[in-house]
Steps between C-alpha positions, in 0.01 A plus 500: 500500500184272482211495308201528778172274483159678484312513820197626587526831661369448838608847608298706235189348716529737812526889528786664678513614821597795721829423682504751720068410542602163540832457693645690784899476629605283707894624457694732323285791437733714403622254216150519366337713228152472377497641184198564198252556745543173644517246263884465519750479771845471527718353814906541546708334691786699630781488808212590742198311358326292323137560466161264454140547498201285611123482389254645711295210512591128519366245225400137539564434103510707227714628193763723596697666209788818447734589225806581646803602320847403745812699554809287445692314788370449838162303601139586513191335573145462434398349807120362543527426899271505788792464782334740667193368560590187598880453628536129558279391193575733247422459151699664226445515099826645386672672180866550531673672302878475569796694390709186469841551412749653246405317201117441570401815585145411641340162563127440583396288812147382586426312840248368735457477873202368662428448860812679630724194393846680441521220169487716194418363173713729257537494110748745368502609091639705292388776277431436225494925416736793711261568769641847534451641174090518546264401703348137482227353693580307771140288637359264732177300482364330854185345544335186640674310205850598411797745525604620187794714465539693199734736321320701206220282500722219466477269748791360638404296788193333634440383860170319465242431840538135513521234705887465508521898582194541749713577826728708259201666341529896622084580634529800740440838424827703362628906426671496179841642561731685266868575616818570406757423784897382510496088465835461440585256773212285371489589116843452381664195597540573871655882410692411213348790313375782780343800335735753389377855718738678261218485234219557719206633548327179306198600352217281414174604324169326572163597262201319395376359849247276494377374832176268496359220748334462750553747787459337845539614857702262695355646816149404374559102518137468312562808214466379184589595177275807332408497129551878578844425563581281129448651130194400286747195413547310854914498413547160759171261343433622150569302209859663445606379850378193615774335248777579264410482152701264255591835348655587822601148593702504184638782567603459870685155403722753243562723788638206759670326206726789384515739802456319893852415609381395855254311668450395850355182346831346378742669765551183693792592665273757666241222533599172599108428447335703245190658635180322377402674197825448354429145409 
């Protein structure tokens, strides 16, 4: 139980989308419902199937925001990836969230690729709530300056644009991805914990989609960004997202302090050198 810092509310800024206006499937249909005329969905994973969806268009920055509530036991993702587009240099913003293990039901992930290097740069936490009980927001802020991954409004990691992390610094075009697939292999200590099918279908509920940045067509080399395509508040240059505030600062140093368990930055038996913008 822990008392949570005030934060500014970063996700009362943008409307809601459409999913089913905004996303198509890309797996699973039949383990997905769109439900109150669009502005939920839910996706199961069962013996057959995961299931995922991906945004119809592909952003070059932006702030991309659900609440989803999880089932208990098995992995999902929120996956911000443009694989697709570019297979050898892929960028990927990601949000993990991982049924874990026996004791700790669910653990959140975040990671970066850039450029198609198979390096990840992960930071696990823990909850500091039961993410299956309701739904919580689960966000990510990209633009020219930082990353900034955030958990209802509470940002728990930032991956600023500088010097140290230019060749790690994500810059092409991406879907945003949501999925719910089997990661046992991967998730849970090499298989320790697989998920259970005896309990399945998992059900997870996603609502309050906010999708905002700059839409780009990476066929278009010269496209730019559209003010038709970004709110009346640019989300990636306004005042609210060129930098954290010390508001947010403060409360981003609780978040690491009392919930990250992992970081690639002091796993040196992973790393016999610690990438750059560890030091």
């Amino acid at each position: 139980h822990y008392t949570t810092p005030s934060v500014p509310r970063l996700t009362d800024l943008f409307s809601h989308v459409s999913v089913n206006q905004s996303f198509s499937n890309v797996f699973g249909g039949p383990n997905i419902k769109i439900l109150n005329n669009g502005s939920t969905a839910t996706f199961a994973l069962d013996r057959t199937s995961g299931s995922g969806l991906a945004s119809w268009n592909k952003y070059n920055y932006g702030f991309f925001s659900a609440a989803i509530k999880l089932p208990a036991g098995l992995t999902s993702g929120v996956v911000l990836s443009n694989a697709d587009m570019y297979p050898h240099s892929h960028d990927e913003i990601d949000i993990e969230l991982l049924g874990n293990d026996k004791r700790i039901d669910w653990v959140l992930q975040t990671n970066v690729y850039a450029n198609g290097v198979s390096t990840g740069r992960e930071e696990k936490f823990y909850f500091w709530f039961n993410p299956t009980l309701q739904h919580h927001y689960y966000s990510i802020l990209w633009n020219s300056h930082h990353i900034v991954f955030l958990v209802d409004n509470i940002p728990v990691r930032e991956f600023p644009n500088n010097g140290k992390f230019s060749a790690a610094y994500p810059s092409k075009p991406m879907s945003l991805y949501v999925t719910i697939w089997d990661g046992s292999q991967w998730a849970t200590h090499g298989g320790k914990y697989p998920v259970n099918y005896k309990y399945a279908p998992f059900v997870t509920s996603l609502t309050d989609v906010e999708v905002v940045g700059c839409i780009v067509n990476p066929k278009q080399p010269n496209s730019s960004c559209s003010s038709a395509s970004v709110s009346s508040i640019d989300p990636v240059e306004g005042p609210d997202f060129v930098k954290l505030s010390n508001q947010q600062m403060s409360a981003m140093v609780w978040a690491r302090r009392k919930l990250m368990f992992y970081s690639y930055c002091k796993d040196t038996s992973r790393f016999k050198v610690l990438p750059p913008e560890c030091k």
